[in-house]
SEVO-267083 format. One line per field, with one value per residue (C-alpha): x, y, z; residue in one letter. Coordinates in Angstrom, 1 decimal. Each point is the difference from the previous one (the first is absolute). Layout:
px	X_...
py	Y_...
pz	Z_...
resn	A_...
END
This chain:
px	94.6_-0.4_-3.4_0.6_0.8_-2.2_0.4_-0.2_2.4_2.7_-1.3_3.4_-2.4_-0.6_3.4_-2.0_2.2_-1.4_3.7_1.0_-2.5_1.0_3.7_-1.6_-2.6_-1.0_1.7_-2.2_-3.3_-1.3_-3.1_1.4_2.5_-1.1_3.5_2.9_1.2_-1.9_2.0_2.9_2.9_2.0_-0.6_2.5_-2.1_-2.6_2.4_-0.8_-3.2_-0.2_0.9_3.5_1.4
py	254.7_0.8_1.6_-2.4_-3.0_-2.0_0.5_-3.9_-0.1_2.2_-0.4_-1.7_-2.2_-1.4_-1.0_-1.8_-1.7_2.1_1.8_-4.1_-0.5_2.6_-1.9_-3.4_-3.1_0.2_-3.5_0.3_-0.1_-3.0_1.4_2.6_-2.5_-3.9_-1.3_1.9_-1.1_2.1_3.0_0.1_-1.3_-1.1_-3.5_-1.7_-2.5_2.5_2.3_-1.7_0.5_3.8_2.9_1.3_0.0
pz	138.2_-3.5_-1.6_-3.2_2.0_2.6_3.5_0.9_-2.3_1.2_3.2_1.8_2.0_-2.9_-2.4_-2.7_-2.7_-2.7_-1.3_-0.8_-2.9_-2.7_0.9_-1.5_0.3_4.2_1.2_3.1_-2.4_-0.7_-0.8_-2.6_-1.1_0.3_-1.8_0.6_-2.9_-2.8_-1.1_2.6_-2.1_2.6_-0.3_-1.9_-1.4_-1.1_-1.3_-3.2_0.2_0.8_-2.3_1.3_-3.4
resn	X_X_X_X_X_X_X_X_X_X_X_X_X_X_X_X_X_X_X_X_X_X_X_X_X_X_X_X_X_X_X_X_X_X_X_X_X_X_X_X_X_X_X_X_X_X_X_X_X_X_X_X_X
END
């Protein structure tokens, strides 16, 4: 356990998903992300829309 980070946190009874946000939009949180659809890019159909140029 770290003196910068949480104990919960790096507790190993408790693995929280936090390491798979700064990775992209959370596709398990519908709360932080109502359509999955908003700034992925992966969508073919909305690649038009996004800015991937």
């Amino acid at each position: 356990m770290k003196p910068g980070k949480d104990p919960q946190l790096s507790s190993p009874l408790f693995p929280q998903p936090k390491p798979l946000r700064p990775q992209g939009p959370p596709p398990r949180s519908p709360g932080d992300n109502p359509p999955p659809d908003i700034d992925i890019g992966d969508d073919p159909d909305d690649d038009e829309d996004d800015t991937i140029e």
